[in-house]
VEXDREN-2710 file (C-alpha; in Angstrom, 1 decimal):
% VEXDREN-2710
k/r/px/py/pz
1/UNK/0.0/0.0/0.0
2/UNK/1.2/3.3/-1.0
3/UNK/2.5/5.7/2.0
4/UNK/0.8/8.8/3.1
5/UNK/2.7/12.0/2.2
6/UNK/2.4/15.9/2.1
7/UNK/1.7/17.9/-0.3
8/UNK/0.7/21.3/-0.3
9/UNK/-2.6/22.5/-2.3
10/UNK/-3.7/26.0/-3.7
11/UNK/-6.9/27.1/-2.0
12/UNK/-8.1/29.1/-5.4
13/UNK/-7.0/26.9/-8.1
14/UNK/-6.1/23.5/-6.4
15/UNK/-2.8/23.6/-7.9
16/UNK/-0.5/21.3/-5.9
17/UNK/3.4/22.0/-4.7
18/UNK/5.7/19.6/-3.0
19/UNK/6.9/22.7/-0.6
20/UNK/5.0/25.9/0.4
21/UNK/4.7/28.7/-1.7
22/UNK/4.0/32.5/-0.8
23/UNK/2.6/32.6/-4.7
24/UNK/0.6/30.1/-6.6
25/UNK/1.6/30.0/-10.3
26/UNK/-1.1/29.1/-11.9
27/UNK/-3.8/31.7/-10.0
28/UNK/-0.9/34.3/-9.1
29/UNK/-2.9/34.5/-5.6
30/UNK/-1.3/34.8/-2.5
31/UNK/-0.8/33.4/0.6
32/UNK/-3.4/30.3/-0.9
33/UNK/-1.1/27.0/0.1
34/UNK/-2.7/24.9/2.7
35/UNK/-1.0/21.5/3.9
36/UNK/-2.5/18.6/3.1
37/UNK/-1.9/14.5/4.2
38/UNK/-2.1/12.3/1.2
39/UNK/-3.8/9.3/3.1
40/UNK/-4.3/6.1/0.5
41/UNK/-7.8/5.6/-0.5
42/UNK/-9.2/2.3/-1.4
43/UNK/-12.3/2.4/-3.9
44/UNK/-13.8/-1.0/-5.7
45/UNK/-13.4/-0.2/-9.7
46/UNK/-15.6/-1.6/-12.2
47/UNK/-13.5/-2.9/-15.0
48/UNK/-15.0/-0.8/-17.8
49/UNK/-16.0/-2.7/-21.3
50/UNK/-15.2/-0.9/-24.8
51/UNK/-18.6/-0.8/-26.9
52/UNK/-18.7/0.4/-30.5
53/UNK/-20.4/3.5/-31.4
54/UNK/-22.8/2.4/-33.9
55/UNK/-23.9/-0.7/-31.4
56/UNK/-24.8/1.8/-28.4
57/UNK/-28.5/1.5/-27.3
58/UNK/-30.1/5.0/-25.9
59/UNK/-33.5/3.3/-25.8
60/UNK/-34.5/3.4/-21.9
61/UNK/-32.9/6.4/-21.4
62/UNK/-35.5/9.4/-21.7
63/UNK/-34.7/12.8/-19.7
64/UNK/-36.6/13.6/-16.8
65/UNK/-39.6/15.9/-17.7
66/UNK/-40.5/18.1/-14.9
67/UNK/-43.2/20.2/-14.6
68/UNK/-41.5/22.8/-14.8
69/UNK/-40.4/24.1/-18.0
70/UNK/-38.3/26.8/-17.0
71/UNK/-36.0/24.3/-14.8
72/UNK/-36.3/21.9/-18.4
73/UNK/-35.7/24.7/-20.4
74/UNK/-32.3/25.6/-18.9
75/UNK/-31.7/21.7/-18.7
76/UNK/-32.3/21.6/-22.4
77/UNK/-35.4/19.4/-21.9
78/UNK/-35.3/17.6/-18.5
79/UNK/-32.7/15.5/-16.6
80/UNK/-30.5/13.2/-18.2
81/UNK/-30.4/10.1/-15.9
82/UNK/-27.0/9.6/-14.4
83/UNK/-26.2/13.2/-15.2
84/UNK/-24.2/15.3/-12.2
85/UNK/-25.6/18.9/-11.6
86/UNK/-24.1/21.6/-10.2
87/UNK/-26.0/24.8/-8.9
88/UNK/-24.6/27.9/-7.1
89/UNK/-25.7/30.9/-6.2
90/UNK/-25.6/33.8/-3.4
91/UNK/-26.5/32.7/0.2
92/UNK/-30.4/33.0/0.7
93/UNK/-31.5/33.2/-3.3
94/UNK/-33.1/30.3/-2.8
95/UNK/-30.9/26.8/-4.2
96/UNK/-32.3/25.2/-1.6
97/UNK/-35.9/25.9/-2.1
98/UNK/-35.7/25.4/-6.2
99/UNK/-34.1/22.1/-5.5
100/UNK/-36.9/21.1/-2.8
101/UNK/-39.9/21.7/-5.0
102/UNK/-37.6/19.8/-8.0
103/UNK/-37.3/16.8/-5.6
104/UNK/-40.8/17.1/-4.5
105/UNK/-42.1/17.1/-8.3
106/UNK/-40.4/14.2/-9.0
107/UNK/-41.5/12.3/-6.4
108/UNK/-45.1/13.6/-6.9
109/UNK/-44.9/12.1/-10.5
110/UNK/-43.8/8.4/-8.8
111/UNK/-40.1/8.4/-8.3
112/UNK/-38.3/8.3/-5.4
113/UNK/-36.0/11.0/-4.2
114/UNK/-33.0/10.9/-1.4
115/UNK/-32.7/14.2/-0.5
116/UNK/-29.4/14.3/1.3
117/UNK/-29.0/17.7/3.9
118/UNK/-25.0/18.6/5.1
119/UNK/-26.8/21.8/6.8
120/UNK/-30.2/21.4/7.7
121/UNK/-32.3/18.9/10.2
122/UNK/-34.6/16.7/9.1
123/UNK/-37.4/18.8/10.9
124/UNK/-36.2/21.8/9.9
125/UNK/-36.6/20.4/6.3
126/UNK/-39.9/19.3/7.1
127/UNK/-41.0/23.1/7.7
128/UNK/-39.9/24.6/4.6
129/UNK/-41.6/21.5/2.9
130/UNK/-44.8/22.3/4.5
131/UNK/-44.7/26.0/3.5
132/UNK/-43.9/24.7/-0.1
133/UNK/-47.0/22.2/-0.1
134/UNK/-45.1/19.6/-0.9
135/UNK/-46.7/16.1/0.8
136/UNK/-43.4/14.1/1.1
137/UNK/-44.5/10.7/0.1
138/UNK/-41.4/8.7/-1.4
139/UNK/-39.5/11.7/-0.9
140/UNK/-36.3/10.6/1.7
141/UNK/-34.9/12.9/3.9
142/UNK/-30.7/11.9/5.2
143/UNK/-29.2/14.1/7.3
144/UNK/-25.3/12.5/6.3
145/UNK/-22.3/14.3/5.5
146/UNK/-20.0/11.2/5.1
147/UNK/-19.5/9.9/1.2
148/UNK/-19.3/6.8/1.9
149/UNK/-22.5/6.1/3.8
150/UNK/-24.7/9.0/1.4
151/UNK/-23.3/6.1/-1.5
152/UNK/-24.6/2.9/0.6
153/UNK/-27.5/4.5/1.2
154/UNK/-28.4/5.3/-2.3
155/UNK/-26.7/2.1/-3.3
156/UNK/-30.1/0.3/-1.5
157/UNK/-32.7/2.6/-2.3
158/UNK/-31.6/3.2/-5.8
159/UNK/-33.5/6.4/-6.0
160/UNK/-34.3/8.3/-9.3
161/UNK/-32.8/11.5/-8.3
162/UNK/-30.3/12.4/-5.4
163/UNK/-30.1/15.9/-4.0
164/UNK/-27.1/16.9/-2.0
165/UNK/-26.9/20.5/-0.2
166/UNK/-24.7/21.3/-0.5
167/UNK/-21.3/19.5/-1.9
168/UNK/-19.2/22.0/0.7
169/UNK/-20.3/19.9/3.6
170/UNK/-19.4/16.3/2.5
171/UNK/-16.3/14.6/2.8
172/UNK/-14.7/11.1/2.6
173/UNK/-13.4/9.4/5.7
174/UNK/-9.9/8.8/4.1
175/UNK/-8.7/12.5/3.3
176/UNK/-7.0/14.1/6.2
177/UNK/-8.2/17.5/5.1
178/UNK/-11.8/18.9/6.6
179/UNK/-14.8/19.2/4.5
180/UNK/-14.6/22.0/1.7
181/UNK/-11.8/22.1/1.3
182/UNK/-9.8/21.7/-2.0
183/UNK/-8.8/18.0/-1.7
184/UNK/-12.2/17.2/-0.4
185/UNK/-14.1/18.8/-3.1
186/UNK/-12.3/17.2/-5.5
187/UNK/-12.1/13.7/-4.1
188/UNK/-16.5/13.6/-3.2
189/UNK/-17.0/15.1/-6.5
190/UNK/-15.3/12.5/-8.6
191/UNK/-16.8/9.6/-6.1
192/UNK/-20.6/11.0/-7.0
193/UNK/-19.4/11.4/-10.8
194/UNK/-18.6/7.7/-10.9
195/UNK/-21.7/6.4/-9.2
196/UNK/-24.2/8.6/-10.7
197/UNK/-22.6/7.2/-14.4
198/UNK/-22.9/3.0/-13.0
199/UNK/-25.9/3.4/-11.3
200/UNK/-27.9/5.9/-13.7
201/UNK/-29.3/8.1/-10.7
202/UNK/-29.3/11.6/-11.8
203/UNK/-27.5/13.9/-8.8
204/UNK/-28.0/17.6/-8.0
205/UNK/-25.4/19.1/-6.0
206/UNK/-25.5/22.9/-4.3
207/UNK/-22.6/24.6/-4.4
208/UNK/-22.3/27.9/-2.0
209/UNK/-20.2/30.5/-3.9
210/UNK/-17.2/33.3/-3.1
211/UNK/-16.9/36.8/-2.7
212/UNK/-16.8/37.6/-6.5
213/UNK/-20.0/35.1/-7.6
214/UNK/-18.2/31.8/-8.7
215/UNK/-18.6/28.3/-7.1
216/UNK/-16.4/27.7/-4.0
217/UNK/-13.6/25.7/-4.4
218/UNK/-11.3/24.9/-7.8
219/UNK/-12.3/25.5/-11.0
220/UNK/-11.8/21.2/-11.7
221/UNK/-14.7/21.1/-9.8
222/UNK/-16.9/23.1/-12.6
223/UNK/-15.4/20.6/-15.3
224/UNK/-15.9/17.6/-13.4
225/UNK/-19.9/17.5/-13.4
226/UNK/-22.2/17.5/-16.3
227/UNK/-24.0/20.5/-16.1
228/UNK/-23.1/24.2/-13.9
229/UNK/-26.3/26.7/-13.3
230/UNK/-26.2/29.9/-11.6
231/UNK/-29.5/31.1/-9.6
232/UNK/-29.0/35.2/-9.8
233/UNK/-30.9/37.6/-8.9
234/UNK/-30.9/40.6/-6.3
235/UNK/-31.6/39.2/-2.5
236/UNK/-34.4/41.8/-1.9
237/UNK/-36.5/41.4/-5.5
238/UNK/-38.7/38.6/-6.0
239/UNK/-36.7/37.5/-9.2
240/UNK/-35.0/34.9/-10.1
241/UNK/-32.9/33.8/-13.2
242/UNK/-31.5/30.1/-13.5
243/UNK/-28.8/30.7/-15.9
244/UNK/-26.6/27.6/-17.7
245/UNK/-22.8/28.4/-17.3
246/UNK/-21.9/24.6/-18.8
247/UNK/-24.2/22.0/-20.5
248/UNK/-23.2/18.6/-21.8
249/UNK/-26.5/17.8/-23.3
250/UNK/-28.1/21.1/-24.3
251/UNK/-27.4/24.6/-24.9
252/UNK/-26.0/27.2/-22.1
253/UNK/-27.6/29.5/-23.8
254/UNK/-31.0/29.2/-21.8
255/UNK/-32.0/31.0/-18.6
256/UNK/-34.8/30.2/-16.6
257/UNK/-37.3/33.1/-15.0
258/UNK/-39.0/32.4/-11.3
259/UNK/-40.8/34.7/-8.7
260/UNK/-40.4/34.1/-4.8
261/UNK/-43.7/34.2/-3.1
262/UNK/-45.0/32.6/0.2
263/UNK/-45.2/29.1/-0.9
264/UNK/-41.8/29.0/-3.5
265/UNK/-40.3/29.6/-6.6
266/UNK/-42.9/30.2/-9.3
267/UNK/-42.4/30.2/-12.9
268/UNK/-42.9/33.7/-15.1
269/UNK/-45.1/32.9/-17.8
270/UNK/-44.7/36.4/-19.6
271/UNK/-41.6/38.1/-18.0
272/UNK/-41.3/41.2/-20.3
273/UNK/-44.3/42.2/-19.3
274/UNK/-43.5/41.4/-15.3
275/UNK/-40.8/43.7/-15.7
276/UNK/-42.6/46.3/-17.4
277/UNK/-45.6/46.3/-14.7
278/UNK/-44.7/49.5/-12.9
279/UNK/-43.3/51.3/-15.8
280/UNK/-44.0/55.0/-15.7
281/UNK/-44.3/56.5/-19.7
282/UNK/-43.1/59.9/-18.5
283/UNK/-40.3/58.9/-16.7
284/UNK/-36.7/61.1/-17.6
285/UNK/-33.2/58.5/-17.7
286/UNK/-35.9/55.4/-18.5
287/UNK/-35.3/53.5/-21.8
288/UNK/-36.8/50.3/-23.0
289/UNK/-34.4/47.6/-24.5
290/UNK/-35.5/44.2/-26.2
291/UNK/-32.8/41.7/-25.5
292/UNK/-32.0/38.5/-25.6
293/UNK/-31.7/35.9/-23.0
294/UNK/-30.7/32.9/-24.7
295/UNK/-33.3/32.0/-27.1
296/UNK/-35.6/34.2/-25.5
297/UNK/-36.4/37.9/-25.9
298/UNK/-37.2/39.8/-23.0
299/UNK/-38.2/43.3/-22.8
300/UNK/-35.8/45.6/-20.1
301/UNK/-36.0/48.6/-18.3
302/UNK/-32.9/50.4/-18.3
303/UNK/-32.7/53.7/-16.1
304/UNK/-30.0/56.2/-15.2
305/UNK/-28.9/58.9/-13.2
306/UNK/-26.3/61.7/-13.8
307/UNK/-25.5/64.5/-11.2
308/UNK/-22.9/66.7/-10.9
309/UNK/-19.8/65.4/-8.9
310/UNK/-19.1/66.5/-5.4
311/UNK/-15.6/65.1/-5.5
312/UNK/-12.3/65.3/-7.7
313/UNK/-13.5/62.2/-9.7
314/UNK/-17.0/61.9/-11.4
315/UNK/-18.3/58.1/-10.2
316/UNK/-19.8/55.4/-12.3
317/UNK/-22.0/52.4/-11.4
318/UNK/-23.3/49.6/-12.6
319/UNK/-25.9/47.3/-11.6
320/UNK/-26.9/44.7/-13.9
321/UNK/-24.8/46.0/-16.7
322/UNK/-20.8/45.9/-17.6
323/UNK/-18.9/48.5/-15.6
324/UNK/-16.0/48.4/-18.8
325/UNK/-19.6/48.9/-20.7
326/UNK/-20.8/52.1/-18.7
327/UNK/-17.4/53.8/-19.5
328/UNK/-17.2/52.9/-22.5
329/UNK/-20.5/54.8/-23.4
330/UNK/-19.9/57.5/-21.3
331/UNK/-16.7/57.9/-23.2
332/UNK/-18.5/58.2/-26.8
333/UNK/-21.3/60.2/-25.5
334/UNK/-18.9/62.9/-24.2
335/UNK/-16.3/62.6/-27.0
336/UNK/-18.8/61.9/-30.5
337/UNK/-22.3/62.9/-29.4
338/UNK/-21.1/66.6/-27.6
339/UNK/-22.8/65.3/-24.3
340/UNK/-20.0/66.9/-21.4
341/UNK/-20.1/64.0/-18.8
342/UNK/-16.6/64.7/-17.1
343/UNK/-17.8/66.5/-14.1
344/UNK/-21.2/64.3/-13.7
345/UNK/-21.5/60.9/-11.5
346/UNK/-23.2/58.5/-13.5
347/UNK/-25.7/55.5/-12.1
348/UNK/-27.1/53.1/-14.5
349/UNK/-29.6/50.4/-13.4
350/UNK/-31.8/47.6/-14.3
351/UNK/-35.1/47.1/-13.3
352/UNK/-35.6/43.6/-11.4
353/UNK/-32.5/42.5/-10.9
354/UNK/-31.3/41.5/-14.1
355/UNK/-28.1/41.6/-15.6
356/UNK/-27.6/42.1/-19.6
357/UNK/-24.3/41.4/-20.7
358/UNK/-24.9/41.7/-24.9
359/UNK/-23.4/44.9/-26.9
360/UNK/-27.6/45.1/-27.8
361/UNK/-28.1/47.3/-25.2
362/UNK/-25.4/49.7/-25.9
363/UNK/-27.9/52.7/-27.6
364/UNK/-30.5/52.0/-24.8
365/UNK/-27.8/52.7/-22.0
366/UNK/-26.6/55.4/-23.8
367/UNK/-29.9/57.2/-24.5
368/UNK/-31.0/57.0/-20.9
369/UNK/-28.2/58.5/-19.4
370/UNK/-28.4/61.6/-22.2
371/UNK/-31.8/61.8/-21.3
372/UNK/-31.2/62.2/-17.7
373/UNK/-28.2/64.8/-18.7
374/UNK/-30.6/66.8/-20.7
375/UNK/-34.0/66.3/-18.4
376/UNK/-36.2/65.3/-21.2
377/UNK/-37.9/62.0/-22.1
378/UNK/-37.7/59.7/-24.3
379/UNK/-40.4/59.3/-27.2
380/UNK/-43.1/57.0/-25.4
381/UNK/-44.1/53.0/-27.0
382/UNK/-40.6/53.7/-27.8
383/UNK/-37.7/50.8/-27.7
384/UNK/-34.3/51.3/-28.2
385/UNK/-31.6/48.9/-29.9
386/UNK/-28.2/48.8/-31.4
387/UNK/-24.3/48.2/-30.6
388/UNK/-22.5/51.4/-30.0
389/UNK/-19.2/51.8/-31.7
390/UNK/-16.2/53.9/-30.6
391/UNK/-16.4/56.1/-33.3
392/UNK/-20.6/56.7/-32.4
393/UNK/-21.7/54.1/-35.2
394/UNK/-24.5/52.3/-34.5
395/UNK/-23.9/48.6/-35.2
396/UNK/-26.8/45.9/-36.2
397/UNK/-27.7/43.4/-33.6
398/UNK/-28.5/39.8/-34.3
399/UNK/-32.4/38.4/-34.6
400/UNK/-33.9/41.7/-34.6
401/UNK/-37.2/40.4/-36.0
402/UNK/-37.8/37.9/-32.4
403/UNK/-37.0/40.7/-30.1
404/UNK/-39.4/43.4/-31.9
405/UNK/-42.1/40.9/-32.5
406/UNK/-41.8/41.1/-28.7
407/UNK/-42.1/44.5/-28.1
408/UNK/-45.3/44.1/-30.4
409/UNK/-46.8/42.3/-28.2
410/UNK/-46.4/44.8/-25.1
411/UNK/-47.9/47.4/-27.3
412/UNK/-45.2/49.1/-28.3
413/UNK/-45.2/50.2/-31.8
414/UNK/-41.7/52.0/-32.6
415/UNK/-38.4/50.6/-32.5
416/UNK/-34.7/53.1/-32.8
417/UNK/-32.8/51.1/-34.6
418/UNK/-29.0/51.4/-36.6
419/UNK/-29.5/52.3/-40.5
420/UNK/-27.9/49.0/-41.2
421/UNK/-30.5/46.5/-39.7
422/UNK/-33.0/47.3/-42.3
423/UNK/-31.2/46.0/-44.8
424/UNK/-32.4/42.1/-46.0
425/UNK/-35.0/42.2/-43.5
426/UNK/-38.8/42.2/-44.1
427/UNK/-41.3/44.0/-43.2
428/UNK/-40.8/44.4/-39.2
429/UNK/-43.7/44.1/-36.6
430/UNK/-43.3/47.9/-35.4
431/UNK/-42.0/51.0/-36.8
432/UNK/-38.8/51.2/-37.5
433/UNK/-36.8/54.5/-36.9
434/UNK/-33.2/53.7/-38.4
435/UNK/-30.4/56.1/-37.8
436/UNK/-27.0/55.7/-38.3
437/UNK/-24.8/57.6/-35.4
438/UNK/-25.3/57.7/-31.3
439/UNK/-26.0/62.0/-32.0
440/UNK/-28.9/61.2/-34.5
441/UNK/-30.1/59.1/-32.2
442/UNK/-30.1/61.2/-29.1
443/UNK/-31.7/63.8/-31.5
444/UNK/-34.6/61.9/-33.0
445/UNK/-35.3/60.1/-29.2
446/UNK/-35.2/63.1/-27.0
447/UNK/-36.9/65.6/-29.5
END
């Protein structure tokens, strides 16, 4: 048997070093290097069996269809059985609740769940069961934190789906190290890996995050499951986006849209129009944007806010756009479009909590903070698209016709557009006004 030895591990990246060092070389943090005891772990291995391509069978293996088709649409269609699934998010935006009603649907529809809690009693779970609605039948609560009784366990029961919250709280009884940290992670991730891919149990693993939004632990740990989803959203709105990061068997570029209420997460039906509730038409610094969030369009409200600096430095924020965005625009709008933003602070926002990270919403950005600077609004049943250039070009954006077809629906029936989209496209839902440079634009919206 192979002796135990010491190694020491990077904290942020998991890269490992035979001696301590002040700087990892591979993250360039510092002051990361923990010790670690390399203790021999014994695991019984399957000798696997090469198959040939063409003679593979998929027949028995259908996804699991929820109902829920946001959660399916992000999964691109349901669960794939013996797929591993890793979801993260900010403390308290509700993982554990999402994957509570998930394992009570499932077991509603006559499979049998093993919900496996790290953090929470088994009464405790009860309660926030009860103010979901959920009944519980073949739904199996196991307060465990050891790897190698969660795998017994599930081993006899066989269960159809496996919840673990969260992956930071289990560990295997032959690492030295405590639970979360790198060698851990690593170790009880690969271990689930293996026996969700013999045994065909699909497995959904909570992952608490760090300071700057990504999954605790090293970045191995993102490529070693199946499928990574975010749960965003701002702590005190009552929305919710379940975004794909990474998705074996569909596309990551699907979100999924949920309201907290009393008794959970609900699905939006129509969330353009959810964020467009309390939209005032007279409002100054308000602009409406059609985006895209994967496949889907989804109508925005952007606002801003300039005011003349109290300090040396004018400020900018962002919330829910690009900060290198914001500056970016500011920077045309002062240099190209004769808009003097040097001695004003600068606060862009989106309504509800979302965050837009396409060039799409360049113009609508840019328009609402000139209209702010200026006090006037902009044209009413207006919306506003287009990628601003550094020169103040307006650029064409991509699947124009799905996002104003959109708009069309909300009753809006103009659209400020770069000259350049019109061309090889038929006849739009909406008027379309083209122009072809950020200072047309700010002339034709704010007149």
């Amino acid at each position: 048997m192979t002796k135990a030895r010491t190694v020491f591990v990077c904290q942020n990246c998991g890269n490992e070093s035979p001696k301590w060092l002040g700087r990892c070389p591979d993250c360039n943090q510092w002051n990361t290097y923990v010790e670690r005891v390399l203790s021999p772990i014994s695991a019984a291995k399957a000798k696997p069996i090469a198959q040939e391509l063409s003679r593979v069978s998929i027949e028995g293996f259908p996804r699991l269809v929820l109902p829920f088709s946001e959660f399916n649409r992000v999964l691109g269609g349901g669960i794939v059985p013996g797929s591993l699934v890793l979801i993260g998010g900010d403390p308290g935006i509700g993982k554990s609740t999402l994957l509570l009603q998930v394992a009570g649907m499932v077991a509603q529809e006559g499979g049998e769940v093993l919900y496996v809690s790290g953090e929470e009693s088994v009464p405790q779970i009860r309660l926030r069961a009860e103010r979901l609605g959920l009944v519980g039948d073949r739904l199996y609560l196991l307060p465990e934190t050891a790897v190698e009784n969660i795998l017994e366990y599930g081993q006899e029961l066989l269960p159809q789906l496996m919840v673990i919250d969260s992956v930071q709280t289990v560990y295997l009884e032959g690492l030295a190290s405590a639970a979360g940290s790198v060698g851990q992670l690593r170790e009880c991730t690969l271990r689930l890996m293996q026996w969700a891919k013999s045994s065909g149990v699909s497995v959904l693993l909570v992952g608490h995050v760090t300071k700057d939004g990504t999954i605790a632990g090293p970045h191995v740990l993102e490529h070693i499951v199946d499928v990574v989803l975010y749960l965003e959203g701002e702590r005190f709105s009552s929305f919710r986006l379940l975004r794909g990061v990474k998705n074996r068997f569909g596309s990551t570029n699907e979100v999924g849209i949920f309201e907290m209420r009393d008794r959970g997460l609900v699905e939006v039906d129509n969330p353009s129009q959810a964020f467009l509730s309390q939209r005032a038409e007279s409002a100054i610094g308000s602009v409406i944007v059609p985006t895209l969030e994967g496949t889907r369009p989804l109508l925005v409200k952007i606002q801003a806010l300039t005011s003349p600096t109290s300090f040396g430095f004018p400020r900018r924020t962002a919330n829910g756009v690009d900060f290198n965005r914001l500056l970016l625009i500011a920077a045309v709008l002062n240099r190209r479009a004769g808009v003097p933003l040097s001695n004003q602070d600068i606060i862009v926002n989106v309504v509800g909590g979302i965050k837009i990270s396409e060039p799409a919403a360049d113009l609508g950005i840019a328009l609402a903070i000139g209209s702010s600077f200026r006090g006037r609004r902009a044209k009413p049943n207006m919306v506003a698209i287009g990628e601003v250039g550094l020169s103040g070009e307006l650029r064409a954006v991509s699947q124009l016709e799905r996002r104003l077809a959109e708009a069309a629906k909300l009753g809006f029936d103009a659209c400020l557009l770069p000259a350049a989209a019109q061309t090889g496209l038929p006849s739009l839902p909406i008027e379309p006004i083209a122009v072809s440079s950020l200072s047309q634009a700010l002339k034709v919206a704010l007149a």
